[in-house]
N, C-alpha and C positions, 0 to 999 in steps of 0.2 A: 629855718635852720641857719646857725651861720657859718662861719669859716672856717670853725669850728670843727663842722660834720665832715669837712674832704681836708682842711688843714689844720696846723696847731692857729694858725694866726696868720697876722700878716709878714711878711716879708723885708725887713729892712731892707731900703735900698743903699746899696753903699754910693754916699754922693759927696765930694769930699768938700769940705766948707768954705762957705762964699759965698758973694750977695747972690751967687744965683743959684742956691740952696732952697730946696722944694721948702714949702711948711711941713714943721715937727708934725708925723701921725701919730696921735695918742690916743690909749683909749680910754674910751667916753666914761667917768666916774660913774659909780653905780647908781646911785642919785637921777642919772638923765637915763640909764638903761632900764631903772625903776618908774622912770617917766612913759618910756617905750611899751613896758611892760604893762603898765597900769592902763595904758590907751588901748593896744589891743585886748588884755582880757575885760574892759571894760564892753568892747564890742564881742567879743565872745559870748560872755553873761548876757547882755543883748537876744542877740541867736538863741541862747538855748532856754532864754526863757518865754521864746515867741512862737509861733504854731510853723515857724522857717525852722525848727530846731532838727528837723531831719536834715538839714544841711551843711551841719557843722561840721563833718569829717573831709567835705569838699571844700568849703573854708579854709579849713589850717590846712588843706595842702598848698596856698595860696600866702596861707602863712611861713609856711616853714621855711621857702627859696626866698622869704623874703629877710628872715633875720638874717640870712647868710650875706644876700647882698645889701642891705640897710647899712651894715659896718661899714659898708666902702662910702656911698652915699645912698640919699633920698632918690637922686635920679635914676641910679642903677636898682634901684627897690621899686623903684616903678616900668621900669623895661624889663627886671624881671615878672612884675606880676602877668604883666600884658605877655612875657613869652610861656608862661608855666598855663597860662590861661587857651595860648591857642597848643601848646603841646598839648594838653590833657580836652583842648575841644575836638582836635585833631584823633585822639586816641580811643574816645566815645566811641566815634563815628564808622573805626577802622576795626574795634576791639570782636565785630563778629566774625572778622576772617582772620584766618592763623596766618596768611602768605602777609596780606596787607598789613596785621599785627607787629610783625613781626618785622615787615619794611623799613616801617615809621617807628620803630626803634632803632634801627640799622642808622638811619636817617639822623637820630638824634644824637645816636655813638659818634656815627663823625660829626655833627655839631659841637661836642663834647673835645673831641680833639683839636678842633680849628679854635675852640676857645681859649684851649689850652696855650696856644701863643699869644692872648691877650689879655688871659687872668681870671680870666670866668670859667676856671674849670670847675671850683665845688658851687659854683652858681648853675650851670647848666647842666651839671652833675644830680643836683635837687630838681633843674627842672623834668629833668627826665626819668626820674623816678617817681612823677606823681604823676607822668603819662603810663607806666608803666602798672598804676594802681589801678588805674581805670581802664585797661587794656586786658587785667589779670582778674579781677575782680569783677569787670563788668558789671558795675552796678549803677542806677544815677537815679536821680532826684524823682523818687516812688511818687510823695505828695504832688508835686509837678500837675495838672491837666493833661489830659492825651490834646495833642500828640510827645508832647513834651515831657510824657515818665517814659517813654517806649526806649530799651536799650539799644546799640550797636546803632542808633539811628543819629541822622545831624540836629535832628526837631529834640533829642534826648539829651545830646551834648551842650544845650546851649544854658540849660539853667545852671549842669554842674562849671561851664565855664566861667559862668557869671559869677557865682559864687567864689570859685578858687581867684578870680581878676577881683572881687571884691574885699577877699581875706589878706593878696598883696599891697591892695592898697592904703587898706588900713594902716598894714606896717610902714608903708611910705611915708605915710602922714603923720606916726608917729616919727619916723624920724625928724623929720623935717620939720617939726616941735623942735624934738630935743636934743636932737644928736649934729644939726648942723655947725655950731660951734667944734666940732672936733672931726675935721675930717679925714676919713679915713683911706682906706687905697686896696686894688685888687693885690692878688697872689702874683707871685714873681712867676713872669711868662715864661714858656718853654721855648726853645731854640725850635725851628722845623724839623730837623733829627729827632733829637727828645719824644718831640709832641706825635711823631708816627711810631714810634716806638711804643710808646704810651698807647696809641689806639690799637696798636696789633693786639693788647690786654685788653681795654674796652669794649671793642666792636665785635671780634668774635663771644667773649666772655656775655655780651648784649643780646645777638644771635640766638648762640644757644640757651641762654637762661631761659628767654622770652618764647622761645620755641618747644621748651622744655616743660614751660608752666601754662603754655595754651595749650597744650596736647595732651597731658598727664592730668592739671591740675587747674580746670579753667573754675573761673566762680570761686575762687577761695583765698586765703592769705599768703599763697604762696608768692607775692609781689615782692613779702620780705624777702626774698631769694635776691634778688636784683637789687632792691632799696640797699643793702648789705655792699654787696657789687660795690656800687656809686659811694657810699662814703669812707669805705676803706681803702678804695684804688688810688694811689699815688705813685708818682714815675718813681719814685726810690724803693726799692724793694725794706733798706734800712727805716727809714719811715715809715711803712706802712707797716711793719710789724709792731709796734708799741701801740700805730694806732687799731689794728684791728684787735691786739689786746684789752685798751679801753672799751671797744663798741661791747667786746663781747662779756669784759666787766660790768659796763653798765647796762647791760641786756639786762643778766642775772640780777643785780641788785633791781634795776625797776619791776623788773617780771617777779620777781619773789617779792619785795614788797604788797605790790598788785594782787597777786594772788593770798597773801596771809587776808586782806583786808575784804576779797572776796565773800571769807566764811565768816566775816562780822558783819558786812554791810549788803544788805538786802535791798534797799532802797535808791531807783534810780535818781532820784535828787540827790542826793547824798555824791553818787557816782560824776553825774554836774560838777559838784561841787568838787571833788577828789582833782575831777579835768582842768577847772579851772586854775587849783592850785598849781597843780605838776604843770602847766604850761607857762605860768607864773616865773617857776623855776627856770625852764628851760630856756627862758628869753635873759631872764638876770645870767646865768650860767651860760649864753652862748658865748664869749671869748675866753670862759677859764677853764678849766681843768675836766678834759675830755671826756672821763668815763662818770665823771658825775653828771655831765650835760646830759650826755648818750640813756644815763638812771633815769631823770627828768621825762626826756624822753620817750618811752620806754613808759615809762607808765601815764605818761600824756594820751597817748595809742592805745594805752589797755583801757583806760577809765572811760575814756572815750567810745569805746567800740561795744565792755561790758552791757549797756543795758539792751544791747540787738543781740548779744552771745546767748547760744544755746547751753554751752558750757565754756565759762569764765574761764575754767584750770587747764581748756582744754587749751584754748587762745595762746595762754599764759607758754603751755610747752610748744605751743608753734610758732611762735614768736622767739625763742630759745634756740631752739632749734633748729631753723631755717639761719639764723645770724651766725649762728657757729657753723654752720654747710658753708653759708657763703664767704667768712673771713677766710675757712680752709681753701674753698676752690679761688676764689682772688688770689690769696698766695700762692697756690701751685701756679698760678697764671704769671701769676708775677714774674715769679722763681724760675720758671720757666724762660720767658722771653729775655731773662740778664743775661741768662747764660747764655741763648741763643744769639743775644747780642755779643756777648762780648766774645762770644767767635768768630763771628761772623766782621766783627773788627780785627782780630785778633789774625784773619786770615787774610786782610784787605792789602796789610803792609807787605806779607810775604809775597803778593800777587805781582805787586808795583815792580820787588825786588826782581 
C-alpha cells in the first residue's frame, strides 16, 4: 500500500534554492510504476498457480506496506518487509492470548507514533495492521506440515512470516528495477508535541479495537475494524476527513463491484484472475486519487478471499460496514482530542499569566 493509504503523497519540502538544494522528488511515470506492477503481479500469478497458492493473502500483506514504502525507496521497501514480517511473526505467536494480543499492539501504536517524527507513519501504520490481521483472524499456513500449520504457535508463525517477508521483497526488487531513477522521500515528520498528540488517537483507539475484536469477534474479518483505524488516522482532524471519505467511497465502489460479479462468476480461476487484475490496479493507482486506489483495493481483498467465503455477499457487507464504523469512530477520536487539545493550550497561557 503506499502513501497513499495514511497520506495524499509526499510532502514538499520547502527548501529555498541553491547548490545545496536536495534532488527534485518526482513521481515515477507510469511506464516504471507499470514496471513495478508487472514484476509483482508477475510473482503473484506464480503463487497462485502453485500448490503454495493457500499463501497468497500472507503474501500481499507483505505486499501492501511495501508499495507504501517503495515510493520513498528500495531500501525502506526492504526494512519494511523484514519489519511487517517480524510484526505479523510476532502476532502468530501472541494472537491466542487477548492480554498479550492486545500488548503487542499497544507496542506497535507507540511504534506508530515514534515514527511519526521521522516519516514512517503510513509505513508503520500498514505494518501494524497486518499484525493485527493475524492477531484477529488467527489463521496461518493450513497446508504447512505440523508442527508448522498449528495456530497461536511460534512453529505456526514462521511460514506466514516467510511468506509476508517474501511478498515485501518482491516489491523491493521491483523497485530497485525501476523506480530507482526517481527518488522519492518519506512524509513530513511530526514535531514531538504533534506526534503524542497523535498517539493519544492511535494507542488508545489500538487498545480498544484490538480488545474489542479479540473478545467479541475472534476468528473473523473484524481486523477491518483496525485496518480502517491505520489508514484514515492523520494528526489533522481537517485531512482526515476527505480522507476517510475516499476510503469509504472506495469501499462501496470495490465491494459493489465485487459483489455484482459474485452472481456471474462461479469459478475460482476466474476469481484468480479478478485478484490479479484489481491488484494490478492498486499498485499503478498507489500515488493518485484516493478513493479509486482504496476501489482497487477493496476488491483486491474481496476476489482474494472469495473462493474460501462461505457467502461472498456476506464478506462484501462486512467489509462495508466495519470501514464505515471505523472512519466514524477515528473521527470521534480525532474530534475528540483537538478540542481536548486545544484547551488544554488554550488554558496553558492563562496559567503562565
Amino acid at each position: 500500500m503506499s502513501s497513499r493509504e495514511i497520506h495524499d503523497g509526499p510532502v514538499e519540502a520547502g527548501v529555498a534554492p541553491g547548490p545545496t538544494e536536495p534532488p527534485e522528488h518526482r513521481k515515477p511515470p507510469t511506464i516504471r510504476m507499470a514496471g513495478v506492477a508487472l514484476t509483482v503481479i508477475v510473482a503473484i500469478a506464480l503463487l497462485l498457480t502453485s500448490s503454495w497458492r493457500g499463501g497468497f493473502s500472507f503474501a500481499y500483506m507483505g505486499i501492501v506496506p511495501g508499495i507504501t514504502a517503495v515510493l520513498a525507496s528500495p531500501r525502506v521497501a526492504v526494512l519494511s518487509a523484514v519489519a511487517t514480517a517480524v510484526a505479523v511473526f510476532v502476532g502468530v505467536a501472541v494472537s491466542g492470548s487477548t492480554p498479550l494480543a492486545v500488548l503487542w499492539m499497544a507496542a506497535l501504536a507507540v511504534a506508530i507514533v515514534y515514527s511519526s517524527r521521522h516519516g514512517w507513519t503510513s509505513i508503520m501504520c500498514m505494518v501494524a495492521a497486518q499484525a493485527a490481521i493475524v492477531i484477529i483472524y488467527g489463521k496461518v499456513f493450513s497446508h504447512a506440515p505440523a508442527p508448522f500449520n498449528e495456530p497461536h504457535t511460534l512453529a505456526g508463525a514462521l511460514p506466514v512470516a516467510g511468506f509476508v517477508l517474501g511478498g515485501g521483497l518482491v516489491v523491493a526488487l521491483a523497485g530497485a528495477i525501476f523506480l530507482r531513477p526517481f527518488p522519492g522521500e518519506l512524509e513530513e515528520s511530526l514535531n514531538s508535541r504533534d506526534s503524542w498528540w497523535f498517539g493519544a488517537t492511535v494507542i488508545p483507539l489500538t487498545i480498544l479495537g484490538t480488545f474489542l475484536c479479540l473478545h467479541f469477534f475472534p476468528g473473523t474479518h473484524a481486523w477491518w475494524l483496525l485496518l480502517t483505524f491505520y489508514v484514515v488516522l492523520i494528526p489533522s482532524v481537517q485531512e482526515a476527513i476527505p480522507r476517510m471519505r475516499g476510503r469509504v467511497l472506495g469501499t462501496l465502489a470495490g465491494a459493489t463491484v465485487a459483489a455484482i460479479l459474485t452472481f456471474v462468476v462461479a469459478d475460482n480461476t476466474v476469481f484468480y484472475i479478478l485478484t490479479i487484475m484489481a491488484a494490478s490496479g492498486t499498485i499503478l493507482l498507489s500515488d493518485r486519487t484516493y478513493w479509486i486506489y482504496a476501489a482497487f483495493l477493496t476488491a483486491t481483498v474481496l476476489f482474494g478471499g472469495f473462493h474460501a467465503a462461505n457467502n461472498p455477499l456476506l464478506l462484501d457487507i462486512e467489509r462495508i460496514g466495519l470501514t464505515i464504523l471505523g472512519a466514524l469512530a477515528a473521527y470521534a477520536a480525532l474530534r475528540f482530542n483537538a478540542q481536548l487539545r486545544e484547551r488544554v493550550e488554550r488554558a496553558q497561557p492563562a496559567r503562565a499569566e
